[in-house]
C-alpha positions as CSV (number, residue, x, y, z in Angstrom):
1,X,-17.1,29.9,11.0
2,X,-14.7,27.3,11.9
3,X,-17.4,24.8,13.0
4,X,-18.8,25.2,9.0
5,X,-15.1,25.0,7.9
6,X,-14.8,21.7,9.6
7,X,-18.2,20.4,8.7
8,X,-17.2,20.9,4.9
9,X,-13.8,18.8,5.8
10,X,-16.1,16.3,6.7
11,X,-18.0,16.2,4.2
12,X,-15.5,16.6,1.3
13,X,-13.6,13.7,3.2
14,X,-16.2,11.6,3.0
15,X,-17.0,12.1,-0.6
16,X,-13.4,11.4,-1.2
17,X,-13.3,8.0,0.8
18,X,-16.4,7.0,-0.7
19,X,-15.8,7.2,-4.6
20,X,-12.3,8.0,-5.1
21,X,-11.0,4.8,-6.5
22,X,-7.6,5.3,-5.2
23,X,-9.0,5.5,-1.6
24,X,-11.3,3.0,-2.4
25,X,-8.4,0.4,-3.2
26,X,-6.3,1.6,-0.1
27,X,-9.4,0.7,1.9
28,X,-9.8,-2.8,0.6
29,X,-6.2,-3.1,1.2
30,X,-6.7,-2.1,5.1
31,X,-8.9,-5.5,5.9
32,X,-7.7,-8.3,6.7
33,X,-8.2,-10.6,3.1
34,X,-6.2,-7.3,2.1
35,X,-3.3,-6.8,4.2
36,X,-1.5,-9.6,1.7
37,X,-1.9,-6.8,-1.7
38,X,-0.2,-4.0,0.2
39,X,3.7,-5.0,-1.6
40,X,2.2,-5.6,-5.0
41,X,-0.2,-2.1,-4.8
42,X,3.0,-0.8,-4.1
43,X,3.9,-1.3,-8.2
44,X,0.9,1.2,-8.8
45,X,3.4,4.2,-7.4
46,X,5.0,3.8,-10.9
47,X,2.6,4.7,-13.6
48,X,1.5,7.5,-11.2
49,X,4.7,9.1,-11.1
50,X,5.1,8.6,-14.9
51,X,2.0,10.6,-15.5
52,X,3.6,13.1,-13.2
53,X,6.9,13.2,-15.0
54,X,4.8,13.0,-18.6
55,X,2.9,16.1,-17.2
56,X,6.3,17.8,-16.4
57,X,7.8,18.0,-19.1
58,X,4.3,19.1,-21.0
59,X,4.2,21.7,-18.5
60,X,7.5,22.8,-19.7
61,X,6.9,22.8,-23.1
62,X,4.1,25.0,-23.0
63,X,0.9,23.1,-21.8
64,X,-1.3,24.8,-19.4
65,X,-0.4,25.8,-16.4
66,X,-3.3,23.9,-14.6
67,X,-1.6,20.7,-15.1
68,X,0.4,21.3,-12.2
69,X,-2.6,19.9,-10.0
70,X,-2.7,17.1,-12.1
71,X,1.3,16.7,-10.7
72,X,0.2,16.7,-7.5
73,X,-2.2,14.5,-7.7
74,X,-0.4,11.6,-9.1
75,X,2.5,12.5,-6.7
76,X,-0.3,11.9,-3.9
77,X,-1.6,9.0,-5.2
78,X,2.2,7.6,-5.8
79,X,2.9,8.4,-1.9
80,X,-0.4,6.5,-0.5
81,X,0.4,3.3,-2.6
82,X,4.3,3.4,-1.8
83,X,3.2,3.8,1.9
84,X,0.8,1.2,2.0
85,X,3.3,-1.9,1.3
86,X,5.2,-1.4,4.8
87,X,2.0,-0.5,6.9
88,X,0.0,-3.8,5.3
89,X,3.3,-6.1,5.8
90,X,2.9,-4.4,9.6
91,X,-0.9,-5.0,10.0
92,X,-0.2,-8.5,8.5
93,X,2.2,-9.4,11.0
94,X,0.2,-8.3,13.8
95,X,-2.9,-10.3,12.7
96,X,-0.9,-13.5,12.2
97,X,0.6,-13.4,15.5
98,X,-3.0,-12.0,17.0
99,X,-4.1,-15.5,15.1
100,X,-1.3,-17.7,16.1
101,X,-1.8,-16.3,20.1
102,X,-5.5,-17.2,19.6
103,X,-4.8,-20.5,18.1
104,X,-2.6,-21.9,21.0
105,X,-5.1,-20.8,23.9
106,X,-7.5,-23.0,22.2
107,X,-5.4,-25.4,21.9
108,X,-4.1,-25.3,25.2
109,X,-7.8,-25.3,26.3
């Protein structure tokens, strides 16, 4: 039972990653000719989170209730972009230095 359970993760995960274009971005962000578009993917966080809000306050004006998961998945998507500015300035630090280190020893060579 839990070995299906966790095969289906998989699988859903990888359907996700694959054709999600939200993922898809965040994964073209994660190379290295990406870690440079983490701050300005940031900015996407907004229009996410005024979906959300819009879908609030249709909520609460009577619009299906269904809409909720619509809520969440704009907060989501808001979170991953928000996140992904620090962790690409991060990555792109450590590359630069990893390139600077690499650099010197063939200069010193």
């Amino acid at each position: 039972m839990i070995r299906s359970l966790w095969t289906l993760s998989i699988h859903i995960r990888d359907f996700l990653r694959r054709y999600m274009p939200t993922n898809i971005l965040l994964d073209a962000i994660r190379t290295r000719r990406g870690f440079k578009w983490g701050v300005p993917a940031m900015l996407l966080a907004v229009p996410y989170l005024l979906i959300a809000s819009t879908c609030t306050n249709l909520i609460h004006n009577g619009a299906p209730e269904w809409m909720h998961l619509i809520v969440l998945l704009c907060i989501w998507n808001a979170l991953k972009f928000l996140w992904i500015g620090p962790v690409s300035l991060v990555h792109l630090v450590r590359a630069n230095a990893r390139e600077h280190r690499a650099h010197q020893a063939v200069q010193r060579s």
